[in-house]
MIGU-925658 format. One line per field, with one value per residue (C-alpha): x, y, z. Coordinates in steps of 0.5 Angstrom, whole numbers, plus 500, padded with zeros to 3 digits. Example, Ala and Ser with C-alpha at 12.3 -4.5 7.8 and 13.67 -1.06 7.14 Angstrom:
<pts>
c1 <- [525 527]
c2 <- [491 498]
c3 <- [516 514]
</pts>
This chain:
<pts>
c1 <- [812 812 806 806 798 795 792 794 795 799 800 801 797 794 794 786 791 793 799 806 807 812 813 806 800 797 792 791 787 793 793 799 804 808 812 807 809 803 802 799 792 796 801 804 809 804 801 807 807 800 802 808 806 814 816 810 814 811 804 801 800 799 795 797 803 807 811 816 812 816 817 821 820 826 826 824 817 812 807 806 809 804 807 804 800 792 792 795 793 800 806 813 818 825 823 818 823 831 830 828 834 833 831 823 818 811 808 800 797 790 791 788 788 787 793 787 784 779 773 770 776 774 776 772 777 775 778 784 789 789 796 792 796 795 792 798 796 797 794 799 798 799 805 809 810 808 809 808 812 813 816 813 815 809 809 817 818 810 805 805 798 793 790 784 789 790 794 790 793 788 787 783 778 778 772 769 770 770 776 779 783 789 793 793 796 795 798 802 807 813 819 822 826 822 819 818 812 812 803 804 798 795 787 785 781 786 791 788 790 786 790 790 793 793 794 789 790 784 785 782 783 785 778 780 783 780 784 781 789 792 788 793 795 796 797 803 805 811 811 817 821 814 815 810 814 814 818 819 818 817 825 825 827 833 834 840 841 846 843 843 839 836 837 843 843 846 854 855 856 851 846 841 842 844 846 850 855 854 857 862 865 865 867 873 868 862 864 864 870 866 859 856 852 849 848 847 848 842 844 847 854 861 859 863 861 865 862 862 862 859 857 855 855 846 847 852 851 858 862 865 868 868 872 872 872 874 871 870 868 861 859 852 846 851 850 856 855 861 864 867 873 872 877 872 868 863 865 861 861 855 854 848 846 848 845 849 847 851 850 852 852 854 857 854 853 849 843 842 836 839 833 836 844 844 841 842 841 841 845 841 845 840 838 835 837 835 836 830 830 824 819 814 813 810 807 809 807 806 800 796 794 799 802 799 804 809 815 819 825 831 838 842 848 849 857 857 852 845 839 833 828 823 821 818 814 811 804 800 794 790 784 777 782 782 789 787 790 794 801 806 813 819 827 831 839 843 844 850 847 840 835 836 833 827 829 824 816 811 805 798 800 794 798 798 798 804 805 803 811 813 808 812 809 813 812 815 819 818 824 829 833 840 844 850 852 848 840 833 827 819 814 810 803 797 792 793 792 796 799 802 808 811 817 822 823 829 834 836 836 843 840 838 831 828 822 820 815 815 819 825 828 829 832 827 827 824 828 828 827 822 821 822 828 830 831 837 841 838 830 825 823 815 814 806 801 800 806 805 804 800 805 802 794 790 785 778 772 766 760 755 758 755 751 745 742 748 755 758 766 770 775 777 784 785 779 784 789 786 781 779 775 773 773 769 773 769 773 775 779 773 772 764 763 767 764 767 767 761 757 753 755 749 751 743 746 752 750 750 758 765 768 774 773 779 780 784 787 789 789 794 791 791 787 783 778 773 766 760 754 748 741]
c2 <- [125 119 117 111 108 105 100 096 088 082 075 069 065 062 069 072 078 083 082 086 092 097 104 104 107 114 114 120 122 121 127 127 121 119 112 108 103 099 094 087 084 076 072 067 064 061 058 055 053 050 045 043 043 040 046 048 047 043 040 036 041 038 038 042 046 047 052 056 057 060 062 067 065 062 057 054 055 061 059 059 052 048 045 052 056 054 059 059 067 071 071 068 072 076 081 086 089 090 091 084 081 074 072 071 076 074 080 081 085 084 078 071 064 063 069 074 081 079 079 083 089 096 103 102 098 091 084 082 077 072 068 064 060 053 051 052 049 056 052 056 060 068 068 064 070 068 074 073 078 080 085 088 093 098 098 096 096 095 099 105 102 109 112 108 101 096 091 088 083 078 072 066 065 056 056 063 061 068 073 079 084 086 090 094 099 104 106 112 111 113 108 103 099 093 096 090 089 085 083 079 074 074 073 067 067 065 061 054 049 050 058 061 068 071 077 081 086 091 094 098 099 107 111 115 111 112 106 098 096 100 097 092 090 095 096 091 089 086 081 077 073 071 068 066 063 064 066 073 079 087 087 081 084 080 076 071 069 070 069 070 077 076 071 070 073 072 072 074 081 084 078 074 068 068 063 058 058 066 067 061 067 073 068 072 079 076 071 074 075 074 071 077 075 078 077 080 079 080 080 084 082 080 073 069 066 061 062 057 056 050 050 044 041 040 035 032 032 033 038 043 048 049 054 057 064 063 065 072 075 080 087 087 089 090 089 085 085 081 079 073 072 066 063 059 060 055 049 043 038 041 044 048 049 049 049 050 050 055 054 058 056 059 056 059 057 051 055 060 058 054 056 062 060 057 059 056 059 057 059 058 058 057 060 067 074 076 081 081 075 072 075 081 085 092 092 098 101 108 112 118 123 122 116 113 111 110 105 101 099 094 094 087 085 079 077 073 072 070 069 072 066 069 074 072 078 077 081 082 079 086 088 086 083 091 090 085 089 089 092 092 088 091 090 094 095 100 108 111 108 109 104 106 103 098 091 087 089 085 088 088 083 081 082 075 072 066 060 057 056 063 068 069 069 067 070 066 070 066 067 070 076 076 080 082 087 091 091 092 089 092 094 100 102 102 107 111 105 102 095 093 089 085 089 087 092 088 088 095 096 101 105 100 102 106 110 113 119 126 125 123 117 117 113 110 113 107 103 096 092 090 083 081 076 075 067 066 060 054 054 053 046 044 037 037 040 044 047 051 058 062 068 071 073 068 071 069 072 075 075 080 086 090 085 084 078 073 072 066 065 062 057 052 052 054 047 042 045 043 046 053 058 065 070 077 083 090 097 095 089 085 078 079 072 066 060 053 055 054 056 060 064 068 074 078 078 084 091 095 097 095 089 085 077 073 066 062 054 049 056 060 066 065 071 078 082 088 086 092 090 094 093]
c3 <- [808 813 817 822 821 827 823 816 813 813 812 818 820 827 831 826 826 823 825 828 825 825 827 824 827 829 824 819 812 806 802 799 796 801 803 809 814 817 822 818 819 818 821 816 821 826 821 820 826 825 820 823 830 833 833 838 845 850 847 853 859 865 870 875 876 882 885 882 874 870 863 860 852 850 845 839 837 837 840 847 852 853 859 862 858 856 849 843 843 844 839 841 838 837 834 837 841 841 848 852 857 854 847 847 848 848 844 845 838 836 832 834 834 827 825 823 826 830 828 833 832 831 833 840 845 845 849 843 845 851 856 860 865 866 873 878 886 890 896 901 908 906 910 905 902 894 889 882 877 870 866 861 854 851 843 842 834 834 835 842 845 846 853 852 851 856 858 865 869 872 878 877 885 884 888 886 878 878 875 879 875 879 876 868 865 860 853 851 855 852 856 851 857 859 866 872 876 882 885 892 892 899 898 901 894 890 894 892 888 881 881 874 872 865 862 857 851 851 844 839 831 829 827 822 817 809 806 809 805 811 816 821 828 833 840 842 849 850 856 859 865 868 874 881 886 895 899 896 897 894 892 889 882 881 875 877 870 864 857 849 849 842 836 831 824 818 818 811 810 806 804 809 803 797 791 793 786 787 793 791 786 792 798 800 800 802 808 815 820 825 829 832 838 844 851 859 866 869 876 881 881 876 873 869 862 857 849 844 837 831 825 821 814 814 808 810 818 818 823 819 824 832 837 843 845 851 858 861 866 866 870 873 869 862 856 852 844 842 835 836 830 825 821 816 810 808 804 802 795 793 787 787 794 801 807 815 822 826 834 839 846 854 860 865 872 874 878 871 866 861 856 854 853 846 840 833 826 819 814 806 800 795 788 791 794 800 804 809 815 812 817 816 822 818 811 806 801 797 797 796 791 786 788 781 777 783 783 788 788 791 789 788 786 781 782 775 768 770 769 773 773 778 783 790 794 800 800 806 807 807 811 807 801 799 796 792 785 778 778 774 776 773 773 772 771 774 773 777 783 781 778 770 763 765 762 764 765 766 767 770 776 780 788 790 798 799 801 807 809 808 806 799 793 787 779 774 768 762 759 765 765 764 769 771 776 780 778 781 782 785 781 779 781 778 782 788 793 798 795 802 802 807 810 816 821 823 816 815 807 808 801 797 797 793 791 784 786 781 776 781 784 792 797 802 809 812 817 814 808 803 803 795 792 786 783 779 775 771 769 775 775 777 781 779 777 783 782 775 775 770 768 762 763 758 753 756 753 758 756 755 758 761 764 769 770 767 765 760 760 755 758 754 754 762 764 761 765 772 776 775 779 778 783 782 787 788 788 794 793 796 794 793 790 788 785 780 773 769 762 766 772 776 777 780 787 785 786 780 779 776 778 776 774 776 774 777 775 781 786 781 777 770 767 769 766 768 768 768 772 771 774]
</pts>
């Protein structure tokens, strides 16, 4: 059974979300075991953007906008520009949607600034994400004719908004400092296509210099939801092709503009990155014949394109391949989904990794937006697995009565010997930290098809949040684990609760995927992929202290319990490591203390109950225990 939850967790940061969700939410009390997909409750990739801030287009806005604003979200960055946009609340993305015109959609959720759930989210309707314009000088007679437009997509790959959600288009009167709602519409609206929106701006209020416009997600959490790890972002309005400008009118829906439609992927067959002396090995089998890419004219007439190609060596910063696929000509409003032939495989002196730039680029007409005519991918060959693209839009996970004990499975391929080194899982940030729990991390080998003996376990995993780059948290294996052909990687659970991995909705898993429910393995009926990556080749190397992480639990002993007033712990061995801190989590998965390792710790202000007492060193675990509290 598969249910969609109008709420769940995640992991990004700078959006306080519980980010973008997948197929996810009409909310419903879990009975059964069953394979969930929810929304998530952080973004990891704002926050990337926040410690790397150059990729933040535009970051000086100026001081007043002219005539014609513009913005259909293409580029590289995932915030809104600057130059145009007054708030950092809207997620710029490719992903949200297979249904945009050009590449870039600005997607309201429920996440904030920060890349959380806002504070004040709950299941009633609430003011959740802002795109705010920059002052625009509107200072015009009526008969200029100014219209502002847009085009927007309810849910998309998110999560559908309800009756009572709202997306609200609003002026701003200058002299007024007043906001007038102009247009709004409500969710359940069942059109996956992206439908225009023209609003003539005739008031004698808003054409002023100083003019500003927004849009306003008014949103609410799922009611009913008995499981805080399931709650996440909702209500997704897709908003694209922004434009203000005079002499238009009400027919002015026409996009002169041929443009990339969404981003490139991976031109390997089957894999998003794989090790580079791994593929050096199946190259012939693994190289892709072609780059896919797909773009449209958006105009009323046949229009012409050139479509070109290059790929480049990134650490030798040297061309590696170029080619032309010549010019064609287009229908009006058509899609092309085009593969362009490749005669290349990639090659380098590099013996251990690889990394290269694919760029693809359109000549078109000189009056067209020149944003959305090129796009640009990496190409990673490290020393990891990956079938997913690195970004999470749902979170999944296996719940309900009879889900303890449920396992989840990936299927890879080791084309040579090697030796599995670690695993890195990208877990969702979870609403109340409440899947803050042990697992068991399995490998297994292969079983006509299916995964067969467990060849590595390794139990009791505390569920651990990434990185700040990527989201992914990586468990070491001491001493690795031989492989060679097809294997398994995922874990086995420890209660009937919602773990809460990431999951791409972009990356079909094509049955490799599995579940373990009642005695029985099943393919996944989800579309999409977990985002788990198995490490392969030579021993991992740590740079610093910081970089080691705890793999086994260390032995502490916890003193007295039960215990009411006060606890002492032994942590002699883990206080040379570095800087230890103990964590105390409810049933719930919520943090309830944290505090510097001492002799003597206080523990009057808990309420009488069962708690799990980690330690951490240098921010890894390093050792769990149960703790009794009574009063």
């Amino acid at each position: 059974m598969l249910i969609f939850l109008k709420g769940s967790s995640i992991n990004l940061m700078i959006k306080k979300l519980i980010l973008y969700t997948l197929l996810l939410c009409s909310s419903t009390v879990v009975s059964f075991s069953q394979e969930i997909v929810t929304g998530l409750q952080f973004n990891y990739l704002i926050q990337k953007s926040d410690a790397n801030k150059s990729i933040i287009k535009g970051m000086a806005a100026t001081d007043t906008i002219e005539l014609p604003f513009f913005d259909d979200f293409s580029g590289d960055y995932i915030l809104p520009d600057n130059n145009k946009w007054s708030d950092r609340y809207a997620f710029i993305n490719d992903t949200y949607s297979d249904n945009q015109i050009t590449t870039g959609i600005a997607t309201l959720d429920v996440i904030d600034a920060s890349g959380r759930l806002y504070e004040i989210a709950s299941s009633s309707v609430f003011e959740a994400d802002h795109l705010t314009s920059n002052p625009v000088n509107l200072n015009f007679a009526p008969s200029e004719n100014i219209w502002f437009s847009f085009i927007y997509q309810a849910g998309g790959l998110g999560d559908l908004p309800e009756q009572n959600d709202t997306l609200a288009l609003q002026f701003y009167a200058p002299e007024e400092s007043k906001w007038y709602s102009v247009w709004r519409a409500n969710g359940t609206s069942t059109l996956k296509q992206f439908t225009p929106v023209m609003v003539r701006i005739d008031q004698s209020r808003f054409l002023k210099k100083g003019f500003r416009f927004r849009f306003v997600n008014y949103a609410s959490l799922s009611a009913n939801l008995n499981d805080p790890s399931m709650i996440g972002n909702c209500d997704h309005w897709n908003i694209d092709y922004v434009l203000l400008d005079r002499n238009r009118n009400e027919a002015d829906t026409i996009f002169r503009d041929v443009a990339f439609r969404q981003q490139m992927r991976s031109v390997l067959k089957t894999h998003e990155a794989m090790p580079w002396k791994q593929f050096r090995q199946v190259y012939l089998q693994e190289m892709g014949s072609s780059i896919p890419i797909r773009y449209r004219n958006n105009d009323t007439i046949i229009r012409n394109v050139t479509r070109n190609f290059e790929i480049r060596d990134v650490y030798k910063n040297s061309l590696s391949h170029s080619f032309s696929a010549g010019a064609t000509n287009i229908d009006p409003r058509t899609n092309i989904d085009y593969n362009a032939n490749l005669i290349y495989t990639f090659n380098t002196d590099n013996t251990d990794s690889a990394l290269f730039l694919i760029t693809s680029y359109l000549i078109t007409d000189d009056f067209d937006p020149k944003e959305n005519d090129t796009l640009k991918y990496y190409q990673t060959f490290s020393n990891y697995f990956a079938f997913d693209d690195g970004s999470a839009e749902g979170g999944y996970g296996i719940n309900g009565l009879g889900s303890r004990n449920a396992m989840a499975a990936y299927r890879f391929r080791s084309f040579i010997k090697d030796t599995v080194r670690a695993v890195r899982i990208c877990f969702n940030d979870s609403y109340l930290n409440s899947n803050k729990r042990e697992f068991d991390l399995l490998i297994w080998d292969d079983n006509n098809g299916l995964p067969g003996n467990v060849i590595y376990s390794m139990e009791e995993v505390m569920v651990e949040q990434g990185d700040r780059i990527n989201g992914f948290y990586t468990y070491i294996l001491p001493d690795g684990v031989m492989v060679e052909g097809d294997f398994y990687v995922g874990w086995k659970q420890r209660s009937e609760t919602f773990l809460n991995a990431g999951f791409d909705v972009n990356t079909p898993h094509q049955g490799r995927q599995l579940y373990w429910l009642n005695g029985a393995w099943n393919q996944s009926q989800q579309q999409g992929s977990i985002m788990i990556r198995p490490i392969a080749g030579d021993p991992l190397k740590t740079n610093s202290v910081d970089d080691i992480v705890q793999t086994e639990k260390t032995t502490f002993r916890l003193w007295p319990n039960p215990a009411s007033d006060y606890i002492s712990i032994d942590c002699d061995e883990l206080i040379l490591s570095g800087t230890v801190y103990l964590t105390i989590i409810d049933l719930n998965g919520r943090i309830v203390m944290k505090v510097p390792y001492s002799e003597r710790i206080d523990i009057t202000s808990l309420a009488r109950g069962i708690y799990m007492v980690v330690t951490t060193v240098n921010g890894k675990p390093a050792g769990f225990n149960r703790l009794v509290k009574t009063r």
